[in-house]
N, C-alpha and C positions, 0 to 999 in steps of 0.2 A: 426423604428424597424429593419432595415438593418442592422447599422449603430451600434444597439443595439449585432446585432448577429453577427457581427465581432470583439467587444470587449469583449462578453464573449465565444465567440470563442476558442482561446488560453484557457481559464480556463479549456475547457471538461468538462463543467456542467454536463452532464451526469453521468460522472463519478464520482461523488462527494459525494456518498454515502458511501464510505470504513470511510472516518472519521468518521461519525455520527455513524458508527456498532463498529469503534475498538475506540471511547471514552467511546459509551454505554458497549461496555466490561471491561474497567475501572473503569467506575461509578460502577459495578456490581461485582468486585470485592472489592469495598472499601465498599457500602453499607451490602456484606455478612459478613465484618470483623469486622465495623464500626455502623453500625447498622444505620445509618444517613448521609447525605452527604448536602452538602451548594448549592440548583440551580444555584443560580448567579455563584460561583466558577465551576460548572459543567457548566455552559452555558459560560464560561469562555474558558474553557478548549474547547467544542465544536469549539466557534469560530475563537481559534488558530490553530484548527486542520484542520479545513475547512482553512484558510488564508495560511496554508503551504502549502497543497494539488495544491489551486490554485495557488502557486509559482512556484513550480517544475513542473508544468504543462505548466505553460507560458514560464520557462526558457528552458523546452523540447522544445515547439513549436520555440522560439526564435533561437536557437541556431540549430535544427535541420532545419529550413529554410536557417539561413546563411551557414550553411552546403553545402546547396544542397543536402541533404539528402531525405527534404521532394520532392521534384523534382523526384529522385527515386526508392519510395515506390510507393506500390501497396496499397492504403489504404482497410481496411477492416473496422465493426464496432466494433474491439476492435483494432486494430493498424494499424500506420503509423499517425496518428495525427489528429487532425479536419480539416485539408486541408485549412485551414483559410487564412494564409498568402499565398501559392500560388496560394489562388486565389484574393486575394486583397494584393500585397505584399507591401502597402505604409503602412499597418497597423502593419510592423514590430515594430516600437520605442512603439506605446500603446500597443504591448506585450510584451515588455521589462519591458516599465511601469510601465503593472499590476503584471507582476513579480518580479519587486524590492518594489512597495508598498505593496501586500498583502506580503513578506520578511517583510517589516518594522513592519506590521501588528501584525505579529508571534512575534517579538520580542518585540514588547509592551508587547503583554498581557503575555510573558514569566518574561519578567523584573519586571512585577505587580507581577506576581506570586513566582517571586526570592524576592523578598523584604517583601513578605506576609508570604512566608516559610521557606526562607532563603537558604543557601548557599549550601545546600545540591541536590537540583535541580539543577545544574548550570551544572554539566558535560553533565549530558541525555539533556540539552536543547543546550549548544553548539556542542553535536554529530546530534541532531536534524536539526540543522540550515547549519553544514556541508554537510548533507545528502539531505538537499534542492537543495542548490547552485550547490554543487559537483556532483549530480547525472550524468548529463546533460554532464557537461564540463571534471570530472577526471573519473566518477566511470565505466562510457560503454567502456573506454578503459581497464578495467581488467575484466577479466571473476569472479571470486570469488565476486568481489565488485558489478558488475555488478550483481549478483547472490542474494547477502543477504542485498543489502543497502535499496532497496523498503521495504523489509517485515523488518527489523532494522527500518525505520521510521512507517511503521504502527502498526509493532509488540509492542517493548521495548519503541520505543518512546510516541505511544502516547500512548498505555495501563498504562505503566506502570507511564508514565507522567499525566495522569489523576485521579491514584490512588495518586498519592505521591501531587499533590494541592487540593486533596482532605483528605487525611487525615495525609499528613505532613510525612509519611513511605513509606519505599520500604519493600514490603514484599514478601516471596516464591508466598505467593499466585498471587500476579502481574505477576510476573515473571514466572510464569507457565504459569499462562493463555495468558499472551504477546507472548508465543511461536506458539499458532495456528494460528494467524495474520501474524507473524513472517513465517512461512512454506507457507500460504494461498498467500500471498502476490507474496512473493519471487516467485511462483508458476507462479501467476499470471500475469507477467512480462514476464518470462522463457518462459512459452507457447505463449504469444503476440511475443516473437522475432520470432518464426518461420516461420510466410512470408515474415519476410524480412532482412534473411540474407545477399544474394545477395548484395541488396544496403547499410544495414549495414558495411558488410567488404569494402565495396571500399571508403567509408570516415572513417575507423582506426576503428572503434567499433571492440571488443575484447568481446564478449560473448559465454557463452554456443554455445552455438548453430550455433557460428562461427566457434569457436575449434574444437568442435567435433564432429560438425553436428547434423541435427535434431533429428534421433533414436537412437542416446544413450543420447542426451540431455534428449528423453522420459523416458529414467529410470530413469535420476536423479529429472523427473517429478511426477514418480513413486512413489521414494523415501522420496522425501519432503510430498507426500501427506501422505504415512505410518507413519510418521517421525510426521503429524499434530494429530493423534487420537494417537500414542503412547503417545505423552506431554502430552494430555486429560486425559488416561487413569492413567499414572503415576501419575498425579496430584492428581485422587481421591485416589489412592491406600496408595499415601505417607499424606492421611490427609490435603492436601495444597488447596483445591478442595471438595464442597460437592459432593456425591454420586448424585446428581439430574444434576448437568454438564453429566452427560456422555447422556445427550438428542440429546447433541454435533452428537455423534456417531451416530446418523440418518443419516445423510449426507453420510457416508460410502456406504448408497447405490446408489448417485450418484457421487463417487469418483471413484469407480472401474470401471464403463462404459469409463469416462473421461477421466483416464487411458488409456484404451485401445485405446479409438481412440486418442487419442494425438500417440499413439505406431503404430497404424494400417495406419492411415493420417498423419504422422508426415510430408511425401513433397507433399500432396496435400489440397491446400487453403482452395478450395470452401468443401470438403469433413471433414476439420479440423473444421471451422467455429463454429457448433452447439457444439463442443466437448469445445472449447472457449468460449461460451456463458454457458456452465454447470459449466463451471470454476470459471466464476465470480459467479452464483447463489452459489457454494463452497462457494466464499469468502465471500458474506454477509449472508449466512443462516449459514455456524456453528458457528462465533462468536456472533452470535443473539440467538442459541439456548443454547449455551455455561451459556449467559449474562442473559436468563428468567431461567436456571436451579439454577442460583446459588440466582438470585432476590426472588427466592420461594422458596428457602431454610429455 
């Protein structure tokens, strides 16, 4: 069982629940359009999304240990990593491992799914597969990339990559809804850099919150959240979107608290923490209430 918890370690099993809410926003937008969807193709799509997740997650762990990065951080339970490798650091190579096999993983069931729909998938799944690798190695050295490439692979990639091998289309309505994921995500990254600037800048990390510090990072924290219920809203107004999505809009009243204290804590940890734990409950409850408003449409 040890042995067990140090090779799923690197994964952050915990964390692994954003695939299964932004493929279920997927499936919920092709079944509102579609009226039907294929399980095996949806339990398809699932298990690539799950298999990237734990990519980018092991190549995090990987590359942030060879770093000395993870050395130091100050971990919390949403960032600095699972502490896996410094504390067993012979188990670097089986996190490298599990990050170029579940990589191998994603690209099976992407290749099934380019030969089953064809050629029209092939860009969103090689900006997908970019956005795995690169995270890690190019994207935290830019602040902007740094910024939109998490919520880009959970947003566009896999919403809108769940609709399109499900019903062969990219349509507004994906792409609308791909954009609360897309703000949620992004979000949710932004607010995890802020304990550990500090040790971020002294190994080249180039983020928000390096640049320009953590309280105006908190507006552009602000922003992305306004920025998440304006797409919502827009979506129903422009017809892209049933009138039953804006259930989404609940959540609003634990965005503005979240807000605040990301603005009020932005340089104190232990006082930020609960305001990063409403953060994620953001991330998985509005694209789940998003995904029943439009299922019961």
């Amino acid at each position: 069982m040890t042995s067990l918890r140090y090779i799923t370690g690197p994964m952050r099993v915990p964390f692994l629940l954003l695939p299964p809410v932004c493929v279920l926003l997927g499936i919920a937008t092709a079944v509102w359009q579609a009226g039907h969807v294929s399980f095996l193709a949806a339990g398809g799509a699932l298990v690539g999304a799950l298999a990237a997740h734990i990519s980018v997650n092991a190549f995090n762990e990987y590359y942030d240990f060879k770093s000395g990065l993870d050395l130091k951080t100050s971990r919390t339970p949403f960032s600095g990593g699972s502490g896996t490798l410094p504390e067993k650091p012979e188990m670097a190579r089986t996190a490298l491992l599990t990050a170029w096999l579940s990589f191998a993983v994603t690209v099976l069931i992407g290749s099934a799914f380019l030969f089953v729909r064809g050629k029209a998938l092939l860009p969103l799944g090689l900006a997908g597969l970019i956005l795995v690798f690169g995270y890690t190695v190019w994207f935290t050295r830019s602040p902007l990339m740094c910024l939109i490439a998490p919520g880009l692979g959970f947003g566009p990639c896999m919403v809108m990559g769940t609709h399109f091998v499900l019903t062969g289309t990219y349509t507004r309505t994906a792409f609308i809804a791909s954009l609360i994921p897309f703000f949620l995500v992004s979000n949710l990254l932004l607010l995890n850099q802020f304990p550990d600037v500090a040790a971020d800048r002294s190994v080249g990390r180039r983020h928000f919150p390096v640049l320009i510090g953590n309280r105006r990072s908190s507006y552009l924290y602000g922003l992305f959240l306004l920025l998440t219920y304006l797409a919502l809203g827009a979506g129903v107004l422009l017809g892209w979107l049933p009138g039953k999505a804006l259930i989404g809009m609940a959540t609003a009243v634990l965005a503005l608290p979240a807000f605040i204290g990301a603005y009020r804590y932005h340089a104190d940890v232990k006082k930020l923490l609960p305001y990063m734990g409403l953060n994620v409950v953001l991330n998985l409850l509005t694209p789940v209430l998003v995904a029943v408003g439009l299922l019961i449409s």
